[in-house]
C-alpha positions as a LaTeX table, in Angstrom:
\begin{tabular}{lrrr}
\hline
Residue & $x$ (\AA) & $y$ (\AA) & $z$ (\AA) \\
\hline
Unk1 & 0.00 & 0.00 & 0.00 \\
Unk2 & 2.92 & 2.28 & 0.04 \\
Unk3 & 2.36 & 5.15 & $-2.32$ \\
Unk4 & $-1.22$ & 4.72 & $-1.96$ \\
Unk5 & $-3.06$ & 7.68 & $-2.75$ \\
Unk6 & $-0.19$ & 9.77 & $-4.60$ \\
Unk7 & $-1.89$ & 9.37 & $-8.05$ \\
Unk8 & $-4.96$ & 10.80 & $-6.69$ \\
Unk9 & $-3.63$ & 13.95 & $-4.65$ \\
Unk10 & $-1.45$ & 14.98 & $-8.22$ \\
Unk11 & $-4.51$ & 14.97 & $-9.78$ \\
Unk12 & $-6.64$ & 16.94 & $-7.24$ \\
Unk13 & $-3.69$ & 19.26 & $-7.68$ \\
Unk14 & $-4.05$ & 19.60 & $-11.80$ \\
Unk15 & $-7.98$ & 20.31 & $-11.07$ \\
Unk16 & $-7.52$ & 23.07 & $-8.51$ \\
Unk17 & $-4.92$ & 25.03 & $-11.39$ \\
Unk18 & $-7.53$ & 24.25 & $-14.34$ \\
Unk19 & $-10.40$ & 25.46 & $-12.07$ \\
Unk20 & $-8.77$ & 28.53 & $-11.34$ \\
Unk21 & $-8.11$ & 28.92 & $-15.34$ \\
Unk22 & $-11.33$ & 27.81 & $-15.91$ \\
Unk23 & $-12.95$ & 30.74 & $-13.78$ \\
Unk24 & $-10.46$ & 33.08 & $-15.70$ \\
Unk25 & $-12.19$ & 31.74 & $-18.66$ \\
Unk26 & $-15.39$ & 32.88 & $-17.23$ \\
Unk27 & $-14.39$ & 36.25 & $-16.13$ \\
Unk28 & $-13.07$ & 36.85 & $-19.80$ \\
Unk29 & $-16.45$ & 35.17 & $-21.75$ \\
Unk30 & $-18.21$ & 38.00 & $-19.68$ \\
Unk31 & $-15.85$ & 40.80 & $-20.47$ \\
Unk32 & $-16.09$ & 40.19 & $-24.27$ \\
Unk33 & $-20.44$ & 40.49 & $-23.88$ \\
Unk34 & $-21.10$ & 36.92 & $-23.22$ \\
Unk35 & $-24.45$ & 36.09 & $-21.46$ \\
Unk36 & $-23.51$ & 35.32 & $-17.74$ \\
Unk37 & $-25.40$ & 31.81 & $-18.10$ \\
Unk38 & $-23.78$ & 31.31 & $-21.46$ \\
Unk39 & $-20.00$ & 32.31 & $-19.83$ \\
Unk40 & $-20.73$ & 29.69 & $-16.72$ \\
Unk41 & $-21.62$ & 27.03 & $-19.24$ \\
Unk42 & $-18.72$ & 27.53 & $-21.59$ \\
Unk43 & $-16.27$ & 27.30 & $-18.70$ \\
Unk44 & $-17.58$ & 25.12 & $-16.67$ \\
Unk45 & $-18.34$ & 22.71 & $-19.15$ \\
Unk46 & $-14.91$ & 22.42 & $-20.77$ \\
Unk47 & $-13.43$ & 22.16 & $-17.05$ \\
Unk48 & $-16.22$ & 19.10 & $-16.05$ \\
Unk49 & $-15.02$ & 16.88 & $-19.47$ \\
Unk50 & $-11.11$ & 17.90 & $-17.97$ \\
Unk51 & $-12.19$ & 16.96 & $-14.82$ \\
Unk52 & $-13.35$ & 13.79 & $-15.47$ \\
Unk53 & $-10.48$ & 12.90 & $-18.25$ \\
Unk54 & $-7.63$ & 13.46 & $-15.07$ \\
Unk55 & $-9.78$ & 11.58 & $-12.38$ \\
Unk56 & $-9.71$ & 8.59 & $-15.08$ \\
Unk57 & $-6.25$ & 9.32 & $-16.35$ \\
Unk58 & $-5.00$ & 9.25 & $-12.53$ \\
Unk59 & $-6.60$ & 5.80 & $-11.66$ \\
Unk60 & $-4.55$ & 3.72 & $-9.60$ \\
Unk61 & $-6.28$ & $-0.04$ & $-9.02$ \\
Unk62 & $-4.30$ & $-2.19$ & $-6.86$ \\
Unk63 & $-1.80$ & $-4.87$ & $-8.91$ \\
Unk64 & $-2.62$ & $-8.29$ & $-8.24$ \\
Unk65 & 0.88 & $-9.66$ & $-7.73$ \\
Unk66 & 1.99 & $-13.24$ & $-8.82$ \\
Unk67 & 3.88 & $-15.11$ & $-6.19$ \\
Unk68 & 6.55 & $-17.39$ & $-6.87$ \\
Unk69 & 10.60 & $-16.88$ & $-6.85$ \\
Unk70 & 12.40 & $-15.63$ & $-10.18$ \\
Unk71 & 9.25 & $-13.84$ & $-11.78$ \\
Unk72 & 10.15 & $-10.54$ & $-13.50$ \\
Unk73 & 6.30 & $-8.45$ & $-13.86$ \\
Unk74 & 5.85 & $-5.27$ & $-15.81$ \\
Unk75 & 6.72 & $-2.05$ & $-14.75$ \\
Unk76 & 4.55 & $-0.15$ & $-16.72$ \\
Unk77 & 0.58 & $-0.53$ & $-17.99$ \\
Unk78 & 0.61 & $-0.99$ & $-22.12$ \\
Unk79 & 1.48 & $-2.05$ & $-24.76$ \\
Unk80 & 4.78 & $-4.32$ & $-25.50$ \\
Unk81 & 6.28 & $-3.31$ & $-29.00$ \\
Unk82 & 9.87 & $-3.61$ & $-28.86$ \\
Unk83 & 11.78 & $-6.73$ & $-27.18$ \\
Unk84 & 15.83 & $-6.71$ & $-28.55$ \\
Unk85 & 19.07 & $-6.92$ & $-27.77$ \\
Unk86 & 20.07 & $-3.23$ & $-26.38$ \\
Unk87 & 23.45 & $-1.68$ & $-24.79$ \\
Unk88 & 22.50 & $-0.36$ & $-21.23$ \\
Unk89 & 25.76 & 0.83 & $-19.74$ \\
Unk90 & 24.59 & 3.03 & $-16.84$ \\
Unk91 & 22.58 & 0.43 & $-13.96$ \\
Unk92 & 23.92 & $-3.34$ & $-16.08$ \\
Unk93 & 26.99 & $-2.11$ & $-17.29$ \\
Unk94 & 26.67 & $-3.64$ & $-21.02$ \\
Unk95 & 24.79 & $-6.02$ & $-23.29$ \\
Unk96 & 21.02 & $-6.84$ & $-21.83$ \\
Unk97 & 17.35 & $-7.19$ & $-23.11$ \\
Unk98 & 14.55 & $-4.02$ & $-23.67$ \\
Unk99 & 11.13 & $-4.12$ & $-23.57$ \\
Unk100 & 9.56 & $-1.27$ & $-24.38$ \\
Unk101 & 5.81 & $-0.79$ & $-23.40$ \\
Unk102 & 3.79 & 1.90 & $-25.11$ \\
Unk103 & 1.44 & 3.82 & $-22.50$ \\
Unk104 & $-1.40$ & 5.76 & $-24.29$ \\
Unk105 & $-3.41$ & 8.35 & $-22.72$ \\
Unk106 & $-5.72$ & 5.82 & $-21.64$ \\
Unk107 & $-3.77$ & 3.12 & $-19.58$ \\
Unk108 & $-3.14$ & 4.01 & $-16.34$ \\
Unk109 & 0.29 & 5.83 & $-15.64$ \\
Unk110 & 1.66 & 4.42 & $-12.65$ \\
Unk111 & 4.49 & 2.34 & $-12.41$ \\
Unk112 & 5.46 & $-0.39$ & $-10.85$ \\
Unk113 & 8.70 & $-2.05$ & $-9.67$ \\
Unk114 & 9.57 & $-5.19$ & $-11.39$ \\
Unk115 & 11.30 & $-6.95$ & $-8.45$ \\
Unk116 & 11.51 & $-6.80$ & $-4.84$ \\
Unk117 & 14.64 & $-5.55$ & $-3.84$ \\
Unk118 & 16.73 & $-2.08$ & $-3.41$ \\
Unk119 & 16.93 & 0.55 & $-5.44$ \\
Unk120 & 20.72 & 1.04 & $-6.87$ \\
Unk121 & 20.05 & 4.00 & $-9.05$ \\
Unk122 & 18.19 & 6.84 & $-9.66$ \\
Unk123 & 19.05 & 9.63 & $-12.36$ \\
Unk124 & 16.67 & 12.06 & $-14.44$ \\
Unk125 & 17.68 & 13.53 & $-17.81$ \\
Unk126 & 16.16 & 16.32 & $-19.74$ \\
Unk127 & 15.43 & 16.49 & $-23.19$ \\
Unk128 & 12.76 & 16.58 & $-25.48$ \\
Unk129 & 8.74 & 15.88 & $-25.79$ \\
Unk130 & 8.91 & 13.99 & $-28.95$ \\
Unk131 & 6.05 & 11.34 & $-29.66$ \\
Unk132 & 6.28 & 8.41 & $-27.12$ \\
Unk133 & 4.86 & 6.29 & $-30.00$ \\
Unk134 & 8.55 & 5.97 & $-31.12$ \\
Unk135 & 10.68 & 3.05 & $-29.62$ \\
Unk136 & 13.95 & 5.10 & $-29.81$ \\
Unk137 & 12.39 & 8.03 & $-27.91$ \\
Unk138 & 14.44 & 7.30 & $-25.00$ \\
Unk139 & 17.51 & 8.50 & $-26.58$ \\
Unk140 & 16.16 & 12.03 & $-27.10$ \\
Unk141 & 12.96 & 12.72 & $-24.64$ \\
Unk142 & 13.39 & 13.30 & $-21.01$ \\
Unk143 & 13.36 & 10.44 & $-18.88$ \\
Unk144 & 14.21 & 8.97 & $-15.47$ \\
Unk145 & 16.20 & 5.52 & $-15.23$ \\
Unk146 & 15.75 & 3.43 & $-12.25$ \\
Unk147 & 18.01 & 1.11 & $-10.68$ \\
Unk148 & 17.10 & $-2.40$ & $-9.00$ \\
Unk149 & 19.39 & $-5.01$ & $-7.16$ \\
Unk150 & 16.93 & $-8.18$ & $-6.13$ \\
Unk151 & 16.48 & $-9.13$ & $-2.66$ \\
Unk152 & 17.58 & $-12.54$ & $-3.37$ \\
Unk153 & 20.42 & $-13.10$ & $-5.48$ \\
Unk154 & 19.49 & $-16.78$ & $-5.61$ \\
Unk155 & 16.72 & $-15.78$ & $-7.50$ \\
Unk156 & 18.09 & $-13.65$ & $-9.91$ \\
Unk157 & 21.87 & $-14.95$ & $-10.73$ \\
Unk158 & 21.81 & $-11.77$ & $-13.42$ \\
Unk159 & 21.86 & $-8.78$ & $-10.75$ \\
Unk160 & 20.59 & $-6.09$ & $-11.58$ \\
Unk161 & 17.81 & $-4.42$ & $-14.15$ \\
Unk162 & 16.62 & $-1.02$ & $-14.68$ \\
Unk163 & 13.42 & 1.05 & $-15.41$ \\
Unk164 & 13.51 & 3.93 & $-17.82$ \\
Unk165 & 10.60 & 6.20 & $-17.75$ \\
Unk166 & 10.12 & 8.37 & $-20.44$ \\
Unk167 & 8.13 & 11.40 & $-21.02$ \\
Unk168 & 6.29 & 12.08 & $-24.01$ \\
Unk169 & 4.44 & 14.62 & $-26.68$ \\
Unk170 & 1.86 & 15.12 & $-23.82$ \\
Unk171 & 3.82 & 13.83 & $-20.72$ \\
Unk172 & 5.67 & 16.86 & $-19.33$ \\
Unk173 & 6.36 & 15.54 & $-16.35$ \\
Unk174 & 7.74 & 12.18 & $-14.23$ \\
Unk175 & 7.45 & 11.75 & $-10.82$ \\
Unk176 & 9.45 & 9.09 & $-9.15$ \\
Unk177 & 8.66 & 8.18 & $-5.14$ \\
Unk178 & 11.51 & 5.76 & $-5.13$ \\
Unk179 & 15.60 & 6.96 & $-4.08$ \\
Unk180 & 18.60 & 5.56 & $-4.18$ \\
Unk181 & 18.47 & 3.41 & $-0.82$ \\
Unk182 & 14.52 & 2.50 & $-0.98$ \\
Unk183 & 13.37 & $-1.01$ & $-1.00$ \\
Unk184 & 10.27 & $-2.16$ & $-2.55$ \\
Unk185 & 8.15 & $-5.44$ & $-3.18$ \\
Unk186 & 7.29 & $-6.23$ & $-6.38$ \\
Unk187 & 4.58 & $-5.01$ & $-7.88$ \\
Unk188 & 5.37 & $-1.54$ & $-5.41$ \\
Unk189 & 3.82 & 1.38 & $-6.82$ \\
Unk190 & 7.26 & 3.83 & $-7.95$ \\
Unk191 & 6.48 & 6.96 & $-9.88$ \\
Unk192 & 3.95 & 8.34 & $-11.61$ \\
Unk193 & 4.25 & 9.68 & $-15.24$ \\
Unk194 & 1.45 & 12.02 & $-16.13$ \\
Unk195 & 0.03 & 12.27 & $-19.54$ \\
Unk196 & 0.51 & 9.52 & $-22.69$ \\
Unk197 & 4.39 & 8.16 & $-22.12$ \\
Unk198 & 6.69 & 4.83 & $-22.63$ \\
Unk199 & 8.28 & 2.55 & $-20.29$ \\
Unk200 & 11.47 & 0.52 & $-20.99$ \\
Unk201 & 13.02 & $-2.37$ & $-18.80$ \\
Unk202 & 16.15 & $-3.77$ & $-18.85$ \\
Unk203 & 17.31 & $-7.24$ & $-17.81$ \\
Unk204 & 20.22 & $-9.38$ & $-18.05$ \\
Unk205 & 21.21 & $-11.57$ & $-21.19$ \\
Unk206 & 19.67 & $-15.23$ & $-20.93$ \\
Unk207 & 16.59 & $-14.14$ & $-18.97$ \\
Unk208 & 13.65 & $-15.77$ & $-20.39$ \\
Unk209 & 11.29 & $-13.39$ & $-21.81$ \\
Unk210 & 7.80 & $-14.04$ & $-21.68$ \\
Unk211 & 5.95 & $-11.47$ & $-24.02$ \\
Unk212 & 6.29 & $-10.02$ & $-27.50$ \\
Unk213 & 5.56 & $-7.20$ & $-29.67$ \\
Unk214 & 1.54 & $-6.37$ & $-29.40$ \\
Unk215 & 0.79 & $-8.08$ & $-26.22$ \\
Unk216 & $-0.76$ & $-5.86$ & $-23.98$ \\
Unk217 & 0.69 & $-6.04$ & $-20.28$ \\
Unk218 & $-1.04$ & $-4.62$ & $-16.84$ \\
Unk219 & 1.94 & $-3.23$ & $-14.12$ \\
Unk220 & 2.30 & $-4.94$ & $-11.24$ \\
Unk221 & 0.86 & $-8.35$ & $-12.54$ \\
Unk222 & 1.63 & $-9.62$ & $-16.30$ \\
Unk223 & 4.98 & $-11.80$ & $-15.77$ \\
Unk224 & 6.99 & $-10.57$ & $-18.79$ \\
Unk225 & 10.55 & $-12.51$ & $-17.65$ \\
Unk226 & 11.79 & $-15.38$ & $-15.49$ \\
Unk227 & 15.06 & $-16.11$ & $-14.31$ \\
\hline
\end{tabular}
């Protein structure tokens, strides 16, 4: 249950700024000669769809986690469309696996970590808001790469993998509530990215991966590797 809640209170937070902008809106129907009723609706309509798009945006259900030792589950809610060979030098130090999960403005937009264990890394680059559609967007939009060791090395003979959350054409902003030092369960709720976005993981060469391209994958839940 840690993190419980977050998702919510950012969202309360985006409403209060639109429904100040939305009154704004109001005050300047009326100052150009709109009707007063006619001013109220125009505002106050266009804030109630908002409203409702960022309470749905900002869900947050509960992952159901899998037990069982070895099981790698999604970080992210989406959909898978890249699983190859990449060069991750930062958190594995080398040669590993991506998958790449798609988030559109529909799925929800927390994120989840994919083992229990500590976190080993945390950094945050800026860049750009290019299209999130793109599988290479990592290497130009501004993202936030996360770091985990396993609890039990047993387990998980590779070591570590890594998170990268990455912001999009309408994601302007990722919020992780993990730092170097924290430990989490799997399935742990660990940052929020708000607005459409992608998600990449990282694991060791010879994991078995257990999705591909244009399966669709919930965080928290859908086993996508195991050791």
């Amino acid at each position: 249950m840690k993190h419980h809640g977050k998702a919510f209170r950012a969202a309360l937070r985006i409403l209060l700024i639109s429904a100040i902008l939305a009154f704004l809106l109001g005050v300047a129907c009326r100052l150009i000669g709109l009707p007063l009723g006619l001013s109220v609706a125009v505002a106050g309509g266009l804030w109630g769809v908002f409203a409702v798009f960022t309470l749905y945006f900002f869900r947050d259900p509960e992952a159901k986690v899998p037990p069982g030792a070895g099981l790698v589950v999604a970080p992210a809610h989406g959909l898978v469309d890249a699983v190859e060979d990449f060069q991750e030098n930062k958190v594995l130090g080398g040669r590993c696996q991506r998958i790449s999960i798609f988030l559109s403005v529909f799925d929800v937009h927390v994120q989840q970590a994919p083992v229990g264990g500590r976190v080993c890394f945390v950094e945050h680059t800026p860049g750009k808001y290019l299209n999130a559609m793109n599988a290479d967007s990592a290497a130009h939009n501004e993202n936030v790469l996360i770091g985990f060791e396993p609890t039990d090395p047993a387990n998980f003979p590779g070591g570590r993998m890594a998170v990268r959350l990455i912001a999009g054409l309408i994601a302007r902003r990722i919020l992780p509530w993990v730092e170097v030092g924290s430990v989490v369960s799997k399935g742990e709720r660990v940052a929020l990215i708000q607005f459409g976005s992608r998600g990449d993981i990282y694991l060791p060469p010879g994991v078995k991966i257990t999705v591909k391209p244009g399966d669709r994958v919930v965080g928290g839940e859908t086993v996508i590797a195991r050791y």
